[in-house]
C-alpha positions in Angstrom: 96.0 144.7 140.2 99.5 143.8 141.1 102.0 146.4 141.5 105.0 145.9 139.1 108.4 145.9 140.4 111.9 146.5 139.1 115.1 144.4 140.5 119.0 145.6 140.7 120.1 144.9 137.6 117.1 146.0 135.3 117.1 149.6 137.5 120.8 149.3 136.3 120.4 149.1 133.2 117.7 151.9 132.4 120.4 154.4 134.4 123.3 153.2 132.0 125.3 151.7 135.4 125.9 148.5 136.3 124.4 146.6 138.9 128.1 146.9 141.5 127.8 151.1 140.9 124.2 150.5 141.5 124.7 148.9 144.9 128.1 151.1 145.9 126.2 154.0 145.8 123.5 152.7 147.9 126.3 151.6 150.5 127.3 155.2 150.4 123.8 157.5 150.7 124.3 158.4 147.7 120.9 156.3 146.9 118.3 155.4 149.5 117.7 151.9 150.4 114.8 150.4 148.4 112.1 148.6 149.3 112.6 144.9 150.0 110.7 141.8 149.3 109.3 140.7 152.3 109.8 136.9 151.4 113.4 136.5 149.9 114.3 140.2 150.9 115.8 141.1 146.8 115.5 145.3 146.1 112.2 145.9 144.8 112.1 149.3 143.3 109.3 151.2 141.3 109.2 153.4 138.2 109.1 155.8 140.6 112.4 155.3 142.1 113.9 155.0 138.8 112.8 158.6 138.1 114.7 160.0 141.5 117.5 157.6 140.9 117.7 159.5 137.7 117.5 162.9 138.7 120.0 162.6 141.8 122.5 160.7 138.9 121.8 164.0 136.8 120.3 162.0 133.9 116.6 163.4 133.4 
């Protein structure tokens, strides 16, 4: 079974940011880095992520 993945702007978009906040903050430490596709190298991030993306935004 192939694991589903997320991109920039649709983890945006469940955190009610945009896609430039999104990235800023990752350019900051405010977020980690995500995982990146090893063939074109865009973020790849899990439900997962989205759920401590979440809770380090303050948005459970």
């Amino acid at each position: 079974m192939a694991r589903s993945y997320l991109n920039a702007q649709q983890v945006a978009q469940k955190l009610g940011i945009s896609k430039q906040t999104l990235l800023r903050y990752e350019k900051k430490g405010i977020f980690p880095e995500p995982k990146r596709n090893p063939v074109n190298k865009w973020r790849e991030y899990t439900e997962g992520d989205v759920a401590r993306l979440r809770t380090t935004l303050g948005r459970i």
